[in-house]
C-alpha positions as CSV (number, residue, x, y, z in Angstrom):
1,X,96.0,-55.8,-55.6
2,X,99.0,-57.9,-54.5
3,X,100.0,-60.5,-57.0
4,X,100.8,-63.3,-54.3
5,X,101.8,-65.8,-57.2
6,X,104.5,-63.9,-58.6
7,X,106.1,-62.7,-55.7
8,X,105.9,-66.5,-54.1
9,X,107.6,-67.9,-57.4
10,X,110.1,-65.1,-57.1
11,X,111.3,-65.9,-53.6
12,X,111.2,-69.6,-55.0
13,X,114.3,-69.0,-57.3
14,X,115.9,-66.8,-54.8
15,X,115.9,-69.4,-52.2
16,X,116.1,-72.7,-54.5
17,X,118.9,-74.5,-52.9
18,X,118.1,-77.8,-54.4
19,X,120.5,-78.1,-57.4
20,X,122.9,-75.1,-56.2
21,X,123.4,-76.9,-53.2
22,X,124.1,-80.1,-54.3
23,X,126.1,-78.9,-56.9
24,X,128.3,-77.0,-54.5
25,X,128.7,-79.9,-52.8
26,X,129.8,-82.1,-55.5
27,X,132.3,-79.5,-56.9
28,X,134.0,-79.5,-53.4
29,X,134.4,-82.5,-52.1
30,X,135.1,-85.9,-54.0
31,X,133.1,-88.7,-52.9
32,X,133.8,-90.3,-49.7
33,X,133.5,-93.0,-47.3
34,X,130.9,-93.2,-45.6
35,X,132.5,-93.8,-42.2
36,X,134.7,-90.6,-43.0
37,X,133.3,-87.7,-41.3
38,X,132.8,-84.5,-43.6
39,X,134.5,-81.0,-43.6
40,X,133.3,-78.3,-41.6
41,X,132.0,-76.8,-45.0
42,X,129.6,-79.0,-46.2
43,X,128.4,-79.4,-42.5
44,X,127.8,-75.8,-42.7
45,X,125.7,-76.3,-46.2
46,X,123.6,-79.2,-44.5
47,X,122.9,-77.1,-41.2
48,X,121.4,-73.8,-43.5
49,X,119.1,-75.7,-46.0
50,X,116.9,-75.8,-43.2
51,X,117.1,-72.3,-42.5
52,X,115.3,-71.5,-46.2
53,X,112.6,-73.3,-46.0
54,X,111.9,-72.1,-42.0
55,X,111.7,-68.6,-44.1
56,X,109.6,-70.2,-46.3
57,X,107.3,-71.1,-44.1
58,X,107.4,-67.9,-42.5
59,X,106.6,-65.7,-46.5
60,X,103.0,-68.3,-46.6
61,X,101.8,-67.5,-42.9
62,X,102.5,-63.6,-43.7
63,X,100.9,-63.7,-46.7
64,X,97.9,-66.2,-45.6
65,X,96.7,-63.5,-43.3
66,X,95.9,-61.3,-46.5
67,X,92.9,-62.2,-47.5
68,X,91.9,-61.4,-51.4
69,X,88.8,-63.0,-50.8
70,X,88.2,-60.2,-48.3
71,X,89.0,-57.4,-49.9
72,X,87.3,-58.0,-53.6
73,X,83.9,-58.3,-51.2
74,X,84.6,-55.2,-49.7
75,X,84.7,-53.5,-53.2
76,X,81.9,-55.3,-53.9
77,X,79.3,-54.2,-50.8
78,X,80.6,-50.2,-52.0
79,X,79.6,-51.1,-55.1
80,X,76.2,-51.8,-54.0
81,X,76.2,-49.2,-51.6
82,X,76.8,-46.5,-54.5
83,X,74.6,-48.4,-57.0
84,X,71.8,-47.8,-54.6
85,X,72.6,-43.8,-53.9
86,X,73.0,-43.8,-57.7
87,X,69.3,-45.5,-58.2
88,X,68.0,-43.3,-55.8
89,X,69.3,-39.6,-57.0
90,X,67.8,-40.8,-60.4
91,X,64.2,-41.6,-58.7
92,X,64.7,-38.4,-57.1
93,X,65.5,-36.4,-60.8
94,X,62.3,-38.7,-62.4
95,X,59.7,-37.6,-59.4
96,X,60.8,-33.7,-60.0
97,X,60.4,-34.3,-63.5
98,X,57.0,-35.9,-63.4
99,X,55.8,-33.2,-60.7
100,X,57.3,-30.4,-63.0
101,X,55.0,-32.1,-65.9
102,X,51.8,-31.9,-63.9
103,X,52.7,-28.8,-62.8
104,X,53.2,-27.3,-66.9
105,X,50.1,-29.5,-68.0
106,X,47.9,-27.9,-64.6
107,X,48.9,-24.2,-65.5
108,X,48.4,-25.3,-69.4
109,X,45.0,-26.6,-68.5
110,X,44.4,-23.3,-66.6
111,X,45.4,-20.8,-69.1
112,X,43.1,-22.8,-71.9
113,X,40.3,-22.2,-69.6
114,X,40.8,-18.5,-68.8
115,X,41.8,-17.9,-72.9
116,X,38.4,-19.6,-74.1
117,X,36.4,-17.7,-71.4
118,X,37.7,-14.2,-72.5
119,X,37.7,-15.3,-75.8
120,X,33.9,-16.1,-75.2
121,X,33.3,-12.5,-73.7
122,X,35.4,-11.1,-76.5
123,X,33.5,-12.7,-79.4
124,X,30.6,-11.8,-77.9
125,X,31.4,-7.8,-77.6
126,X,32.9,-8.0,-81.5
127,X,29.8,-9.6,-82.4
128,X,27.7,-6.6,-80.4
129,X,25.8,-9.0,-79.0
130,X,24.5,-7.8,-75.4
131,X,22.4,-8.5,-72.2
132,X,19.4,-6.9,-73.9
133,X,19.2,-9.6,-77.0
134,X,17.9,-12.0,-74.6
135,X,15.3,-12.3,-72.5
136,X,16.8,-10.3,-69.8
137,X,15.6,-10.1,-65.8
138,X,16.1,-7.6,-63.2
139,X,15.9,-8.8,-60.1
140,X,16.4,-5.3,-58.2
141,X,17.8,-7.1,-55.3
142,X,20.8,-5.5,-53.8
143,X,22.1,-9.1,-53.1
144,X,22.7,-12.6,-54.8
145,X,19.6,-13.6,-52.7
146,X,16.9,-11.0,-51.4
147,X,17.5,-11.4,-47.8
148,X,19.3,-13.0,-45.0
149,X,19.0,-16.7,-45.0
150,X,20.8,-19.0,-42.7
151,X,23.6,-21.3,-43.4
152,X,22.8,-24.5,-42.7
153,X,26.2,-26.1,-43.7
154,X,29.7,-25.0,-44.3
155,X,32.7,-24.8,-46.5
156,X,34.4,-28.0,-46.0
157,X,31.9,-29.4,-43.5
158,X,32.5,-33.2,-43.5
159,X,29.2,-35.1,-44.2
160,X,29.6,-38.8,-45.8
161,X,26.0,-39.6,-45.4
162,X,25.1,-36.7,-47.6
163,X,28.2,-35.4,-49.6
164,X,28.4,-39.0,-51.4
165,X,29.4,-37.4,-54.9
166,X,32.8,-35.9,-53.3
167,X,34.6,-38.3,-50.8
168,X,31.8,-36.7,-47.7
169,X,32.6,-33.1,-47.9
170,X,30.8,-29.9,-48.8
171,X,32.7,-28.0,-50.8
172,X,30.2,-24.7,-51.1
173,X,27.6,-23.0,-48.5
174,X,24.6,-24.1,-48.1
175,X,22.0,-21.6,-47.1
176,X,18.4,-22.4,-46.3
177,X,15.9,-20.9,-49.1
178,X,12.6,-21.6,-50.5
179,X,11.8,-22.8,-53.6
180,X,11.9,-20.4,-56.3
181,X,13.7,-17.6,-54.0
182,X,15.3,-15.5,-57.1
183,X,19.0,-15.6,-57.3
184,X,20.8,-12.1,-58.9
185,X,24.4,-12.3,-60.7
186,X,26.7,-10.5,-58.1
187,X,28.2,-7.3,-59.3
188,X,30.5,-7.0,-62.2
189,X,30.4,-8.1,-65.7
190,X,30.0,-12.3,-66.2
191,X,29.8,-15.3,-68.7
192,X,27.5,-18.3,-68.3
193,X,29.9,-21.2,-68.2
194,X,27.7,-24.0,-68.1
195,X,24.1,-23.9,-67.3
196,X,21.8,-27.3,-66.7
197,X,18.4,-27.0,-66.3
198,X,17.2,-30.5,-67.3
199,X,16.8,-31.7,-64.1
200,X,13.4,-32.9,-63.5
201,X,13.7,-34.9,-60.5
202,X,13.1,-33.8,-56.8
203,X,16.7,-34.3,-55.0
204,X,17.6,-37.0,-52.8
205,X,21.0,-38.5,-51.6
206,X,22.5,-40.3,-54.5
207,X,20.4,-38.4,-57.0
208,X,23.3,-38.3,-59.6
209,X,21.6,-35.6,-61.9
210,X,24.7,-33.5,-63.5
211,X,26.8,-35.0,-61.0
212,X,24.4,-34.1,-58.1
213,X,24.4,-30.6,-58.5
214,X,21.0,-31.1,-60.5
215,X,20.0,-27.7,-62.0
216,X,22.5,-25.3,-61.4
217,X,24.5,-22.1,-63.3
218,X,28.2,-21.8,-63.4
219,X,29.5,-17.9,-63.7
220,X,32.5,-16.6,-64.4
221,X,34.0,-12.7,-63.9
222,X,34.5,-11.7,-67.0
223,X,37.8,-9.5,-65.8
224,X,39.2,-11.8,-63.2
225,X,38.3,-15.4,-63.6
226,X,36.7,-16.2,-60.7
227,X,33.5,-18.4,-60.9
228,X,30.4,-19.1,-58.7
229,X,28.6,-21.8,-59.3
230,X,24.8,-22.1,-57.7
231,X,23.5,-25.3,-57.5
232,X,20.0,-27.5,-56.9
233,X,17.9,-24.9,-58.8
234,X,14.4,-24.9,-59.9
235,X,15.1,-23.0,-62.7
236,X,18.2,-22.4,-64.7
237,X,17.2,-18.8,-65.9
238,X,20.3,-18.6,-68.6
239,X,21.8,-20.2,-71.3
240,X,25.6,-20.9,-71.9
241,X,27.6,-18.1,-73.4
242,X,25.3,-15.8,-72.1
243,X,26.8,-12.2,-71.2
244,X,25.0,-10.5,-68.3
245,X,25.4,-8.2,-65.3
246,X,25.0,-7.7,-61.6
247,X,21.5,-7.7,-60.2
248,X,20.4,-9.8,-63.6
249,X,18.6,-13.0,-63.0
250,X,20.5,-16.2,-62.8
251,X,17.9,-18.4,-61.3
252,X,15.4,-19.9,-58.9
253,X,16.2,-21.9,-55.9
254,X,15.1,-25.6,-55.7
255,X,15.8,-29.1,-54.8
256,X,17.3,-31.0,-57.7
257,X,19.8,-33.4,-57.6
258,X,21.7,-34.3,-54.3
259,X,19.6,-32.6,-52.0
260,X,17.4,-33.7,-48.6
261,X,15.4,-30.2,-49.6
262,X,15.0,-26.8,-50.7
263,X,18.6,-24.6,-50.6
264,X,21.1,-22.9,-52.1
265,X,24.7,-24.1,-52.6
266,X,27.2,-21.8,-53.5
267,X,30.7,-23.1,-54.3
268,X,33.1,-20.2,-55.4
269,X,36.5,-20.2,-57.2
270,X,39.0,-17.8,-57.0
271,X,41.1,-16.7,-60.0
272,X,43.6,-19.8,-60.2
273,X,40.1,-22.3,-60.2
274,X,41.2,-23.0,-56.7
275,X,37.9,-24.1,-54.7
276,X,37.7,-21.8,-51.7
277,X,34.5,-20.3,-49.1
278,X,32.7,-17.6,-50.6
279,X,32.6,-16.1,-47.1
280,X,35.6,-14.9,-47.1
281,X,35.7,-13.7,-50.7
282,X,35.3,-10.2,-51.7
283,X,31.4,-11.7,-52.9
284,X,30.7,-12.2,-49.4
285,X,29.4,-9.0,-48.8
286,X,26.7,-9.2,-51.7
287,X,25.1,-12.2,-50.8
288,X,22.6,-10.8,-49.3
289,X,20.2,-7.9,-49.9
290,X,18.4,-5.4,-47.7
């Protein structure tokens, strides 16, 4: 920055004819008359005084039109301007981190999950424990359900008035059944998950009985991780922990919980837990029997 101050009290002492002039003055000429007219020479002095202090004059008007003022708030507003980028690149690096951190605690979550249920199916085989120390049910149905029954709503069919227990949509299939149609373990090798059957109640919307699914069975591939989960049952025909096979019984079909009558809701999840239509899973093709 230009230092206005010292370069004005500089030019002071270079131009300072005050004393030097008088003094000049005195040295060169004793005093005089006043009628007597003076020498060409100190003429000459009196006419150039004026001359300084026109340059003067001149040195303030140059240096008014700097303005200081001016340029300390023009380093101010970049200031600001880089204080904000700065404030935002660091709410940038603080949202990755956070979404990195649900991201690790999400596949954490996951991994917990698929070690306990393997873990489950593990302890179980070390333990020799098998389908045939429980009360074990063949269906012989060639499907999850005995027949073909209709769907009578869809995956991620939007109905508020009767999917009140998550935000109005229907997350499984329905299919129309009657009560106490059996329901068979698709084919492969799976653990019961978690299995309610204490729902006494006939459904109706808003019947909250574990969380509106009322009595229902939650499966899980003992090889891949995928689950199915069948819901509003009569029955719950196993118990958690339970190993068991394809064509074994799982349940009965009913109307517990959130239900306007008897169905079957299927919700299926594929090996990440992701929620997705059982339709257009590999499962799809077992649903029904001949």
């Amino acid at each position: 920055m230009i230092d206005f101050a010292s370069d004005l009290a500089q030019f002071r002492q270079e131009t300072d004819i005050s004393g030097i002039g008088q003094q000049s003055i005195n040295q060169a000429t004793p005093i005089m008359d006043p009628t007597q007219k003076a020498s060409p020479e100190i003429e000459a002095q009196e006419i150039s005084a004026p001359t300084f202090a026109d340059d003067l004059n001149a040195f303030r008007q140059e240096t008014a039109q700097v303005e200081p003022v001016g340029v300390a708030s023009e380093v101010a507003s970049r200031v600001n301007v880089l204080s904000g980028e700065l404030i935002d690149k660091q709410r940038e690096v603080e949202k990755k981190a956070q979404e990195e951190r649900i991201r690790q605690l999400e596949e954490t979550f996951d991994q917990a999950q698929d070690f306990e249920s393997r873990s489950l199916a593990s302890d179980f085989d070390e333990a020799g424990i098998q389908p045939t120390d429980r009360t074990r049910v063949e269906t012989g149905q060639s499907g999850v359900l005995p027949g073909k029954f209709q769907v009578t709503q869809g995956f991620g069919n939007r109905n508020d008035g009767v999917e009140v227990f998550s935000g109005g949509v229907n997350y499984g299939v329905d299919f129309a059944t009657p009560k106490n149609t059996p329901i068979a373990a698709p084919d492969g090798k799976w653990i019961v998950v978690d299995s309610n059957g204490s729902s006494k109640r006939e459904g109706f919307i808003g019947n909250n009985d574990n969380r509106g699914y009322g009595n229902s069975v939650l499966i899980e591939n003992a090889e891949t991780g995928e689950r199915i989960r069948f819901s509003h049952l009569n029955q719950a025909s196993v118990k958690n922990g339970d190993i068991m096979f394809g064509g074994e019984l799982v349940g009965k079909t009913g109307n517990t919980g959130n239900s306007t009558g008897a169905h079957l809701d299927v919700e299926y999840y594929d090996s990440n837990k992701q929620i997705r239509n059982i339709l257009g899973s590999s499962y799809a093709s077992g649903l029904f029997g001949r």
